[in-house]
Structures are given as C-alpha cells and as structure tokens.
C-alpha positions in Angstrom: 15.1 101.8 175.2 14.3 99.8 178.6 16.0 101.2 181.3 18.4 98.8 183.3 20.0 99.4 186.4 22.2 97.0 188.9 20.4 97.0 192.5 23.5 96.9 195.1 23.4 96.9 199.3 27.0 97.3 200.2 26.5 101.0 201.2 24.2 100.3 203.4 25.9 97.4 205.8 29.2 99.5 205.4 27.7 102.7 206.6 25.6 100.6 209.8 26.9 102.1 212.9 25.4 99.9 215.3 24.9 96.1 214.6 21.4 95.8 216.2 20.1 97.3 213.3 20.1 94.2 211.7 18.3 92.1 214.2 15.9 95.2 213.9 14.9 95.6 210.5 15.7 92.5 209.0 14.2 89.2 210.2 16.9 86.2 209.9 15.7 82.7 210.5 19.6 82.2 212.1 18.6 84.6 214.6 15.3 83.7 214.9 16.4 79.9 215.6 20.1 80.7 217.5 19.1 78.7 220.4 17.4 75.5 221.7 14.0 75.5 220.3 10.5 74.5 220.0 10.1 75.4 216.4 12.2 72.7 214.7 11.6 69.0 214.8 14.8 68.3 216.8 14.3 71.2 218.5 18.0 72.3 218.0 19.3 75.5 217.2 19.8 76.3 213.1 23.7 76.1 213.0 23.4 72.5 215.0 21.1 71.1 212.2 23.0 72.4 209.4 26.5 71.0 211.1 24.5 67.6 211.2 23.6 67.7 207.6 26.7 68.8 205.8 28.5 65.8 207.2 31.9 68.2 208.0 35.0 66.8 207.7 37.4 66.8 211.1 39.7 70.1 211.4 37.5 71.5 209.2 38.3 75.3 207.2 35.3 77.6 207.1 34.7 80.6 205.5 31.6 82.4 206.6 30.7 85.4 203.8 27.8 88.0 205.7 27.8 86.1 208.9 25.6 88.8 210.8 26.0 88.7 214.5 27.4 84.8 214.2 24.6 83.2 215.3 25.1 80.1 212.8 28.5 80.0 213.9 28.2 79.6 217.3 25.8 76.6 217.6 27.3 74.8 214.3 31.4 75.7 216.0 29.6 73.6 219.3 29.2 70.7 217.1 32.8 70.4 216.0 35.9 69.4 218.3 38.6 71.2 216.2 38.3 73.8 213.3 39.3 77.3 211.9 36.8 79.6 210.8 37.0 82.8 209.1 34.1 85.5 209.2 34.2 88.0 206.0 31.8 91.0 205.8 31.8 94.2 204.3 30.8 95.9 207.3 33.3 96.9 209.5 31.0 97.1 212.7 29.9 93.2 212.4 33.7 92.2 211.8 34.1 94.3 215.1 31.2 92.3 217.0 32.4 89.1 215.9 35.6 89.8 217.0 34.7 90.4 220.5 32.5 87.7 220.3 34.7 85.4 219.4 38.1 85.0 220.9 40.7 82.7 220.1 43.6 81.4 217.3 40.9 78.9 215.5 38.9 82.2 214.6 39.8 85.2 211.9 38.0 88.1 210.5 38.7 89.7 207.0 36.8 92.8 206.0 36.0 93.0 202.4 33.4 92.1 199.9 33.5 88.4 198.8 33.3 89.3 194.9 35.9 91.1 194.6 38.7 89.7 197.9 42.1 88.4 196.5 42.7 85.1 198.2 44.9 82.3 197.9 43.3 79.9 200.7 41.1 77.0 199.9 38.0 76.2 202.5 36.4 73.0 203.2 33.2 74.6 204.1 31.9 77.8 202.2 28.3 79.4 204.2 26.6 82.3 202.4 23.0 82.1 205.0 20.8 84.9 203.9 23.1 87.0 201.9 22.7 86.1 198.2 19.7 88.8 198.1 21.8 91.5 199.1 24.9 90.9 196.4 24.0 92.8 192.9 21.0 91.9 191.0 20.5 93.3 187.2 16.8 94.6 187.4 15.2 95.0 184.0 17.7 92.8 181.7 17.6 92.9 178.2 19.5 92.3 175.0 17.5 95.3 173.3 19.1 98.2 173.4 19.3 98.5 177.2 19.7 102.1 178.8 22.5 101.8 181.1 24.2 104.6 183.1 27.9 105.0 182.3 29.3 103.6 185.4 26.9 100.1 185.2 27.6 99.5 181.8 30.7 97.0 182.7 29.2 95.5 185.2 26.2 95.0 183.0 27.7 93.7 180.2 29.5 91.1 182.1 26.4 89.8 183.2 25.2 89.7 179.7 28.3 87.5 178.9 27.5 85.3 182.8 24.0 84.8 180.8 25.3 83.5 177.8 28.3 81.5 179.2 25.5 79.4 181.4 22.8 79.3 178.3 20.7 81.5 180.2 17.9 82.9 178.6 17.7 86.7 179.0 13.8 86.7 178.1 12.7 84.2 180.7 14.7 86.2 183.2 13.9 89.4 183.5 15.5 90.2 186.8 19.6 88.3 186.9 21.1 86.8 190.1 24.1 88.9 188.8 26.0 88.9 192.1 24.9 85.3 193.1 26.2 83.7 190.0 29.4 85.1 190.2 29.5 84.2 193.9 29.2 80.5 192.6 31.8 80.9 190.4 34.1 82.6 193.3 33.8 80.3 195.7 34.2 76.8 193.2 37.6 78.5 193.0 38.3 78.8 196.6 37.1 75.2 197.8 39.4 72.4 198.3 38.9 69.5 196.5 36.2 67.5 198.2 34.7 71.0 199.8 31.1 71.7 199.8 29.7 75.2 199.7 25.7 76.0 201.4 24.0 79.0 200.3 20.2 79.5 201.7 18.1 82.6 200.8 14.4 83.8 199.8 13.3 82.1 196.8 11.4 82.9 194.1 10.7 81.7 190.1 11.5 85.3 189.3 13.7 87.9 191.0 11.2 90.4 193.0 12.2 93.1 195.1 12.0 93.3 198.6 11.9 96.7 200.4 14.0 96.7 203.6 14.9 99.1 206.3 17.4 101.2 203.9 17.7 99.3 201.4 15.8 97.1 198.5 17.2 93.0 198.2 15.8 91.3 195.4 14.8 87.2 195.9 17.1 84.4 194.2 15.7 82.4 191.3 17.4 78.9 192.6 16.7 77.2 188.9 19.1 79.4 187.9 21.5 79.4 190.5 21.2 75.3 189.9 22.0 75.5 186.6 25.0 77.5 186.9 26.2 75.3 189.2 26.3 71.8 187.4 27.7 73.9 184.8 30.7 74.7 187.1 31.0 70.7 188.1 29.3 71.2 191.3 26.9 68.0 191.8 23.5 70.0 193.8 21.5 69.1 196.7 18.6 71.3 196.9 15.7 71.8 198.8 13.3 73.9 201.2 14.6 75.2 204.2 11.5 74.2 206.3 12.6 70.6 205.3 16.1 71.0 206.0 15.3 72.1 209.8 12.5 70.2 210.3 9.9 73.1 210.8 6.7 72.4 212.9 3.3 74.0 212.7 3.7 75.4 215.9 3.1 79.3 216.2 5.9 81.9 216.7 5.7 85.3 217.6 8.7 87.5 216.6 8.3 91.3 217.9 9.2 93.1 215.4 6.5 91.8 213.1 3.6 91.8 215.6 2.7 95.9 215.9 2.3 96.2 219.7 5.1 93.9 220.4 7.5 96.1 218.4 5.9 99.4 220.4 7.1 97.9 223.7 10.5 97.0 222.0 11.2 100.5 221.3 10.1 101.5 224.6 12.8 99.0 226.3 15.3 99.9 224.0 15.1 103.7 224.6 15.7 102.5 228.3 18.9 100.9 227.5 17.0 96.9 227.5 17.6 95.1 224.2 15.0 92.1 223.9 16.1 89.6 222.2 14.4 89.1 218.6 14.0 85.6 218.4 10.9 83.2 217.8 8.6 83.0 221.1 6.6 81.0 221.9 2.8 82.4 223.5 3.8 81.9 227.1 7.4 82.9 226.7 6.3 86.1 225.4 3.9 87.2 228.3 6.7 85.5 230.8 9.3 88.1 229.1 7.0 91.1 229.5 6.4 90.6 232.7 10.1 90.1 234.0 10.4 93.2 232.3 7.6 94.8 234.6 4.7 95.4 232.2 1.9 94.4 233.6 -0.9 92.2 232.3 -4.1 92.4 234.2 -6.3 90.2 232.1 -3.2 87.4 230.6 -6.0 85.0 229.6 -7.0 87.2 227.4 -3.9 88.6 225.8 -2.7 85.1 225.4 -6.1 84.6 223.1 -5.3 87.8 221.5 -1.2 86.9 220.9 -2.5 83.6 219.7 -5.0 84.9 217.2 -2.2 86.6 215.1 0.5 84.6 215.4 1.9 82.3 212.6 3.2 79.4 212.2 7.2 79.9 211.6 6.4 77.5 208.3 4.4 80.7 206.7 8.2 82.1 206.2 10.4 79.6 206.4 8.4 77.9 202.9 9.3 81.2 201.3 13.4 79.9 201.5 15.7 76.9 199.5 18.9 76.1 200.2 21.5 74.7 197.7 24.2 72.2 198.9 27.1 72.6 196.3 29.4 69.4 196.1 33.0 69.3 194.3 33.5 66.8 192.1 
C-alpha cells in the first residue's frame, strides 16, 4: 500500500499572530515589487502592471482570495477611478490589517476559506497572487490501493473523482493540485459573465514541496491547471511571470535571503525598526543602513561584496506562470 496524505496550510495563517511574519519567512514578488521600481521594464509597481494587462472593466467587482498585507491592491486600486473590492483570507490578523489599511465603503473583508465560503455574489475580477501553493495538494496519489487516514479519505477520494472528471492521468501526476483545481471550479461559478479570474504561483512540471517557515507548500503544475480550465469553458492566457512584468537583468538584494542582511534585520527589529523587505537595489541598500546608523568604513568595498551575491530578480521570478482565465 502507498501511503497518501493531503498537505494543508490553513493552520498555520489562522494561528499567525502577527502579520510580519509573512513578509519574514515568505518572499512575495507583490511585496518585493509594491512600489515604483527599477526591476521591471516600466518600472511600475506589480499591481499597476497587472491592472494594465487585465484590461478591467469601469466600476469594476474584485475579489481578492489570500491578499497578504494588500500590496497588489493598493497600486492596481490607484489605477482604477471607481470599484469595490473585497479582501478574503483565512487569517483573521491579515483581514484585521487590511482593514485598517484600507478605509472606506468601496472596500469589504470576509474571513473564511475560499473553498468552502457560501456566496451568492458574482465578481468581475477574481486574483489568487501566490496562494494556489498553499490550498491542499494530494501528495503520493494513486489508484492502487492507497493508505489513507480516516479523516482524508473524503477529501481524497473526491480528488480521485476531480482527476477523472478532467481526464487526468493519475500516473503522470504523482503529486494533485487538489485545492487549486477546485479553486477553478469555485471561482468559474462566482464570475459574472464576461469576468476574468488571474491566478500566479511557483510552477513546476510536477508538484514538489517547498519547506517554509511553519509550514510545507507544494508548486502548481500549470498544464494541469490549463487543462482543467478549458474544460470548465474558460478560454486561457498563460505565460511567465517575468514576461508579464517585464523583468530586467538588473540585480536585487532582498534581506532576508542575503545572511548578513537578515542578521542586521533582526537586530533593528528587536529595537522596534521594521525594514522594509522589498527588492534593493546596491546603493539603496548601503543608503538604508546607514540612515539607520550602521556604519560602513570601507563602502567601496561592501558594495563589491553586496554585488558579488546578489541576483538578478529574473533567477526567481522564471521559477513563476500566471494563468489569465476568460469566460466565455
């Protein structure tokens, strides 16, 4: 018997107690791209692109599902002259950063997990940016007498029955998009007619795991998620993100993936100073240390040294698609 289980994160964001954590231990290209930029061709923030590129309709209904600390929101809201947008999480800590983010009648908040919310409204707009890893994933699926634990087996079996409804075949999968499939099939009910849904994550041919602060998200197989969606009547765009925003060569440095960089962020932070965690550029880094009084004696040298192991943003960006889902 292979043993099969169903890899789920909701515990984790609904047991976060302070929403930093996630600019902390997760890197987001929305966060790392929230403002004006030297990293993407137009150098405008990631929201702003996207806003551009989904040609939205005036007075536009949004539905937002995992929207972190609403960094897409707020530059892709500055792009549009009327809306209403609704933020949905499972977490109640985002939903109550959001809230007192943003402030007004054209903005809600519902607290709840997409799969399973009860909803009569229709959205013109549906975003899922960076999520679809975190919603369920069958690891190990098989038709062969699979070894299930009592309280996966319906979950599991519905999957089987997603995998055969889609001609899906179990052997060439090995790893199942459980929760992103039925997130397609979720949201094509909630769109208006004429609505669009964009969903961007960390692709891969096959499922793998990724280990992150707390918890374990597994990659999307977008072939699949492609397939799935024709077969729901969607016509697909689809594509790499680093295409979509126009990603340069230029180098980034993110603190919380260079070693030293993430040292001094601790040491701020247990003085009450929260740097923000967003792509730097070599110069903006050193300018930032120093405003914060750490001093550099020899800067020619740390800039060589910075430069060195920094990265070109592309390196991770190439690692993400995006699927543009249009109703028929």
């Amino acid at each position: 018997m292979k043993k099969v289980f169903v890899n789920r994160t909701e515990n984790y964001y609904k047991n976060i107690r302070d929403v930093r954590e996630g600019i902390e231990n997760e890197l987001t290209i929305s966060h790392v791209l929230k403002s004006p930029n030297p990293f993407t061709r137009t150098r405008l923030p990631y929201g702003t692109i996207l806003a551009r590129s989904l040609d939205i309709p005036k007075n536009p209904r949004i539905l937002e599902v995992g929207p972190g600390l609403g960094d897409l929101a707020e530059s892709l809201c500055g792009e549009l002259e009327s809306f209403h947008y609704t933020f949905m999480d499972v977490s109640s800590e985002f939903i109550n950063y959001l809230k007192s983010k943003f402030r007004g009648s054209e903005f809600s908040f519902i607290i709840g997990d997409f799969l399973n919310i009860k909803t009569r409204e229709k959205f013109d707009l549906i975003i899922c940016n960076e999520v679809l890893a975190d919603l369920p994933t069958i690891v190990g699926m098989t038709f062969e007498s699979p070894q299930v634990s009592e309280d996966e087996k319906e979950t599991y079996y519905d999957a089987v029955s997603l995998a055969k409804l889609y001609g899906l075949k179990i052997s060439d999968i090995i790893n199942f998009n459980y929760g992103a499939v039925k997130f397609l099939e979720k949201a094509a009910n909630m769109l208006k007619e004429g609505g669009k849904v964009f969903v961007c994550e960390h692709s891969s041919k096959t499922p793998r795991r990724i280990r992150v602060y707390g918890h374990s998200e597994y990659t999307i197989n977008f072939d699949v998620l492609g397939k799935v969606a024709e077969r729901l009547g969607f016509r697909t765009k689809r594509g790499s993100l680093t295409r979509l925003l126009g990603i340069n060569n230029k180098k980034a440095i993110i603190f919380y993936t260079q070693p030293e960089l993430k040292v001094l962020y601790n040491f701020f932070k247990r003085q009450g100073i929260f740097l923000d965690q967003k792509a730097y550029e070599i110069k903006e880094v050193i300018e930032l240390l120093e405003k914060n009084g750490v001093q550099i004696p020899r800067k020619k040298d740390y800039a060589g040294f910075l430069e060195k192991h920094a990265k070109p943003l592309r390196k991770i960006t190439d690692q993400f698609n995006y699927l543009i889902l249009l109703s028929k």
